[in-house]
C-alpha positions in Angstrom: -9.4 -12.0 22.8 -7.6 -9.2 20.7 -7.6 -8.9 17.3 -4.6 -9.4 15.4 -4.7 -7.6 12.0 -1.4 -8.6 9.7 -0.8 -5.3 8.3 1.9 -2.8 6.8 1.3 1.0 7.0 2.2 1.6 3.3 -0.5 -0.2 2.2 -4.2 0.9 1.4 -5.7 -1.9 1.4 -4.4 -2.9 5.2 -5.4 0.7 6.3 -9.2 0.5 5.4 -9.2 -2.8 7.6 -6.9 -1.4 9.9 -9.4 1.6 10.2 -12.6 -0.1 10.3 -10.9 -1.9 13.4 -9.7 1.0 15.0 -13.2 3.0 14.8 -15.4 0.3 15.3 -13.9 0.3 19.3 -13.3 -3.5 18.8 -10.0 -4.6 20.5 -7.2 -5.2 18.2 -3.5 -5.0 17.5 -1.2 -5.0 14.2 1.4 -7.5 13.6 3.5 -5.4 11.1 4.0 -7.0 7.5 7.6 -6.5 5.9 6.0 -6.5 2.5 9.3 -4.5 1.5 11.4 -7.1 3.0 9.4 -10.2 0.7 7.8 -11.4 3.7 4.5 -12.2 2.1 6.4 -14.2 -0.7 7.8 -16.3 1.3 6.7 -20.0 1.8 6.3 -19.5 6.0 3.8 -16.5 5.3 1.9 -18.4 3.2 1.7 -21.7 4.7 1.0 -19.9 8.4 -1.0 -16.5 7.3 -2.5 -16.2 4.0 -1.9 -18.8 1.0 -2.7 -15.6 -1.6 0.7 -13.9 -0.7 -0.9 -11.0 0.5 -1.9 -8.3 3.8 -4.2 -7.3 5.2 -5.0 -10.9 7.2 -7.1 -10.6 10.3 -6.6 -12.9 13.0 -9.4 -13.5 15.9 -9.4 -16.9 17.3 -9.7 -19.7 15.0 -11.0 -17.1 12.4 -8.5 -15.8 9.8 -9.7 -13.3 7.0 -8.3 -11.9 3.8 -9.5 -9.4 1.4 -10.0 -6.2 2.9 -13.3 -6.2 1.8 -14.2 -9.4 3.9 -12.4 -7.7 6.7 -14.8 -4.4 6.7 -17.5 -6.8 6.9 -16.8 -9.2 9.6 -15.8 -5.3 11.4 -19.2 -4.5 11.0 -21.0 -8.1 11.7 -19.0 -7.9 15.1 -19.2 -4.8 16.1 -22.3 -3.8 14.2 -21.3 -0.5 12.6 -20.5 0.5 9.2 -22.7 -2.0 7.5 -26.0 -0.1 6.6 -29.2 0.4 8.5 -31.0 -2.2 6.1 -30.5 -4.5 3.2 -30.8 -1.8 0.4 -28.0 0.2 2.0 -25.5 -3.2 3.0 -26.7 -3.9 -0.9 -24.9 -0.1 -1.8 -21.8 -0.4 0.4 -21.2 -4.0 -1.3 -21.7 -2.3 -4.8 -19.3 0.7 -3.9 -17.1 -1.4 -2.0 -16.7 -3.9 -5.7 -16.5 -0.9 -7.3 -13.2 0.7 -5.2 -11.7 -3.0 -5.4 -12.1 -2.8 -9.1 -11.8 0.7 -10.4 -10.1 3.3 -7.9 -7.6 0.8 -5.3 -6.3 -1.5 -7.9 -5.5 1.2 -9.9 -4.1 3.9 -7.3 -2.3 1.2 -5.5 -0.3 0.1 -8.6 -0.2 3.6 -9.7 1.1 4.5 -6.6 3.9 1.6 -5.9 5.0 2.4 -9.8 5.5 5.9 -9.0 6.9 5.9 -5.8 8.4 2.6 -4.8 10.6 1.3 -7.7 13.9 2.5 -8.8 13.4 5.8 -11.1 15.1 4.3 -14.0 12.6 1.2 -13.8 9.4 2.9 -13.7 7.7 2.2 -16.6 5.8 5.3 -17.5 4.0 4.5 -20.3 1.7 1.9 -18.2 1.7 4.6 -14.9 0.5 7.2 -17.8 -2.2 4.8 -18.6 -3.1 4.1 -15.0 -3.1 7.9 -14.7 -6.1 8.0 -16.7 -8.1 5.3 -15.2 -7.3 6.9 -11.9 -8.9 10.8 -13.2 -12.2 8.6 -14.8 -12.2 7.5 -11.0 -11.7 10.1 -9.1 -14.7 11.7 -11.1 -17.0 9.1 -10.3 -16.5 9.5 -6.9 -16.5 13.7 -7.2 -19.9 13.5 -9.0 -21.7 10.9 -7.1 -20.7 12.9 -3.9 -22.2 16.4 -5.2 -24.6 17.2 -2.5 -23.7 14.1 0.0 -22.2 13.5 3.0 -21.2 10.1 2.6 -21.2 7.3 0.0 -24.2 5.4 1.9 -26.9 6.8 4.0 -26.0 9.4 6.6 -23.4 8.1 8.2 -20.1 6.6 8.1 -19.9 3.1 6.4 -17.8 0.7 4.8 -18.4 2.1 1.3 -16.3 5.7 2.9 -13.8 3.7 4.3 -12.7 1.6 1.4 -12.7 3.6 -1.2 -11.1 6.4 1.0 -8.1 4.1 1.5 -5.4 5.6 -0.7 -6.8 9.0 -0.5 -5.0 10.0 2.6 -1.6 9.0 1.4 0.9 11.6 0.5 3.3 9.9 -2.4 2.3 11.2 -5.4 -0.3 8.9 -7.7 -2.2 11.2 -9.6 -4.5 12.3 -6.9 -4.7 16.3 -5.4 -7.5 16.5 -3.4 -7.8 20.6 -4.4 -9.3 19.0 -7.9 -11.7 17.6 -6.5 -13.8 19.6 -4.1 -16.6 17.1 -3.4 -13.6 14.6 -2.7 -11.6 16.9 -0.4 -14.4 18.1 1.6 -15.6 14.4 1.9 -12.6 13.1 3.3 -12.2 16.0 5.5 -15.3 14.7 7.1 -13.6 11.5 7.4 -10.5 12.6 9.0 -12.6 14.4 11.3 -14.6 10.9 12.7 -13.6 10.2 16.8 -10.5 8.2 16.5 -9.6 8.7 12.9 -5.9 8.0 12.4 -3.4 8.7 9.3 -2.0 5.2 8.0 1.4 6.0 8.8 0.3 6.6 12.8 -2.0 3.5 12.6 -0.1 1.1 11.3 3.6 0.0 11.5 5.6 1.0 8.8 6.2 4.1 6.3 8.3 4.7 3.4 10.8 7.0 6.2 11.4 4.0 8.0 13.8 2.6 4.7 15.7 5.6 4.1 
C-alpha cells in the first residue's frame, strides 16, 4: 500500500518527512496541503486528517502520524534507516531532533513565514529582529558541533541531519546564508549530494511561484 504523506512544499517541517520518505526507498505519494488557502483550519481537515490543525500527516493504512518528528521515526522503524546503529546513537538523533523542534525550526519557520509570507506593512519587525537572534545562537550551535564531522550522528545519514536541515535549503530570506557558516554549508552540501536528494519545491507540491 502507498504512503500518503499530507504535505505542502513551503513548509519545513513537511519536507524533512517528505525527505525521509523519499530516501528511505519506501513507496509514497503527497497529497498537497493548501495551507495558504486555510485548508488545515478548516473543520473537514481536522475532523478527517489531523485534529492539531496542522501538515505534515502521514497516511499508511489504518496508521495516521503527525509531528514530523514521529514521522522520521516510523520512516526509520519501517524502512530501517536513519535511526542509529544502536540505542546511544537513536538516544542522539532524539536529542538533536528535540533540539531542531525547539530551537532552530520553530524559530526559522516563524522567522521565515514573518519575513516572507505576510503583507510588508504587517510584518512585525521588532519580534522577526528578535527571532533573528535566536536563529544566529542556532545556527552556531549547529556550526560548532559540526567542526570536524560529517554528520550530526555517527557516520552516516540520520534523522538528526534531516530534521534539522529542514529549512536550510529554502531560499526566502530568514536570517540564514550558508557562506557564514562553513561547517553548515559544507554539511548540507553533503546532504544535497545523498542518491535521491530532492529540493522541497521539486518534492513536494506547492511553492511560493505558484501564488503569484
Amino acid at each position: 500500500m502507498t504512503i500518503q504523506l499530507y504535505c505542502f512544499g513551503e513548509s519545513g517541517n513537511a519536507y524533512k518527512a517528505a525527505l525521509s520518505l523519499e530516501l528511505s526507498g519506501l513507496d509514497w505519494e503527497a497529497v498537497k496541503v493548501d495551507f495558504f488557502g486555510g485548508e488545515t483550519r478548516s473543520p473537514e481537515y481536522r475532523a478527517d486528517v489531523n485534529a492539531m490543525g496542522e501538515a505534515p500527516v502521514l497516511v499508511d493504512g489504518s496508521i495516521r502520524l503527525s509531528q514530523s518528528g514521529v514521522i522520521q521515526d516510523y520512516v526509520s522503524e519501517k524502512s530501517g534507516k536513519f535511526g542509529g546503529k544502536d540505542a546511544h546513537e537513536r538516544r542522539e538523533i532524539l536529542r538533536w531532533v528535540f533540539w531542531d523542534n525547539h530551537k532552530l525550526s520553530s524559530a526559522a519557520g516563524m522567522t521565515r513565514f514573518l519575513m516572507n509570507f505576510l503583507p510588508e506593512d504587517k510584518r512585525p519587525q521588532e519580534v522577526i529582529g528578535f527571532q533573528l537572534g535566536r536563529l544566529k545562537a542556532a545556527y552556531a550551535v549547529l556550526n560548532d558541533y559540526l567542526e570536524g564531522r560529517d554528520w550530526i550522528v555517527g557516520d552516516g545519514l540520520t534523522n538528526a541531519d534531516i530534521s534539522c536541515c529542514g529549512y536550510l535549503f529554502y531560499p526566502e530570506p530568514f536570517g540564514f546564508d550558508r557562506a557564514d557558516w562553513p561547517n553548515i554549508d559544507a554539511w548540507l552540501t553533503r546532504i544535497s549530494e545523498t542518491p535521491g536528494w530532492k529540493h522541497p519545491y521539486d518534492l513536494m507540491p506547492g511553492s511560493p511561484a505558484d501564488r503569484t
